[in-house]
N, C-alpha and C positions, 0 to 999 in steps of 0.2 A: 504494500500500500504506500503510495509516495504523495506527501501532496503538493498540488501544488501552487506554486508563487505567483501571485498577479503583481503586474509591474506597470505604474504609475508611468504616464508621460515622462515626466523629470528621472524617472528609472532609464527610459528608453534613451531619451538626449546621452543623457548621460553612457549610456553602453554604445550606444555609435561615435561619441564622441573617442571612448574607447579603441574604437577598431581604426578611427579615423587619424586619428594624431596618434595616438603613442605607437603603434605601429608602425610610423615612421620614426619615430623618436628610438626604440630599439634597433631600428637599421641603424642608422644616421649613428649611435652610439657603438654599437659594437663595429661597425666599420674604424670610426675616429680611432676606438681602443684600438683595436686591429693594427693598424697603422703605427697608433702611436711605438706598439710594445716591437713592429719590426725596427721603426725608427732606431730605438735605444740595445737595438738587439743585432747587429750589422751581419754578425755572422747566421741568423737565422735569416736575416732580410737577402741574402747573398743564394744561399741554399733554396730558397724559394723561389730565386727570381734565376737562377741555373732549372729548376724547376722549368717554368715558364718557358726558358728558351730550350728545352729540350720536347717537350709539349708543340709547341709553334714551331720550332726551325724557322727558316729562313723566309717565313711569313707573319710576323707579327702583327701583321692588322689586317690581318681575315679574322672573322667571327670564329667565336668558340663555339665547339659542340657539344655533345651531350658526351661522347667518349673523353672530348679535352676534359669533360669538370670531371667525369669517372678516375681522369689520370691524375687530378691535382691534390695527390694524399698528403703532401705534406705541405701545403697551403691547406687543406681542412685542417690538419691538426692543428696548426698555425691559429688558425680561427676558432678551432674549440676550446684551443689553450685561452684563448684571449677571453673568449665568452663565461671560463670559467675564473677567473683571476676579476673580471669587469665585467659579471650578467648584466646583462641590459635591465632585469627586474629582479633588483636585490631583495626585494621584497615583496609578497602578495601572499592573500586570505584562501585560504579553502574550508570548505565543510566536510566533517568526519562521516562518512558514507556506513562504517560500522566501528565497532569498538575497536582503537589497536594499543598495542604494550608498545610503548617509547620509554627505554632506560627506564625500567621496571617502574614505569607509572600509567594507569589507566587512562586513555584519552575515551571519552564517552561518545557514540555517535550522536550524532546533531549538534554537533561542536564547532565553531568557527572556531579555525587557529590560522597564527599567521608563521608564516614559512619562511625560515631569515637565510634563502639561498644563502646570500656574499659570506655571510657565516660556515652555511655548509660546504661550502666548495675552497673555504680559505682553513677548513678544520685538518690538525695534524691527526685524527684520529682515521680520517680519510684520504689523505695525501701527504706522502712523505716530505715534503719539500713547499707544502699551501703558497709559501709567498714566492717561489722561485717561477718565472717562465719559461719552462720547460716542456 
């Protein structure tokens, strides 16, 4: 039995304005970080961009295909790394769908909690090295 939510005008604005703007605002951010962490990082920025020219050869401004992005593995990690070091949404709400045990504490279903990604992804208990980009 689920039930369910009615959502007010000023509900609606508000969740299009959602999909409208901050979904650029997450590109537009994890690109910048992207950038920034090749920037400060020459010998990843290097390796990536031998990448690139092994990818393309001696055509660099034809269009990329679907096999080019298949091949650019170490340009996604590149962007994974970055996306986890600088999530674009360090933070956001969800609801408890059923009961779960977090660090031997009861979370109750129909519980709003909030999700402190930047935290999770910067935790030594999940990453040997949290602050390093690697």
């Amino acid at each position: 039995h689920h039930r369910r939510a009615t959502l007010s005008r000023e509900d609606i604005r508000e969740e299009v304005d959602t999909f409208m703007f901050e979904g650029h605002d997450t590109v537009s951010s994890a690109t910048s970080f992207s950038l920034y962490l090749l920037a400060m990082h020459p010998e990843v920025q290097k390796r990536a961009a031998e990448e690139q020219r092994h990818i393309f050869e001696d055509n660099i401004n034809r269009k990329s295909t679907h096999n080019d992005l298949q091949e650019m593995k170490y340009l996604e990690m590149v962007i994974k790394e970055a996306l986890r070091l600088y999530p674009p949404v360090p933070v956001f709400g969800r609801a408890t769908t059923q009961d779960v045990q977090y660090k031997g504490n009861r979370i109750p279903k129909d519980v709003n909690v909030t999700v402190l990604s930047y935290s999770i992804l910067r935790d030594p208990d999940n990453f040997e090295n949290p602050e390093k980009f690697d």
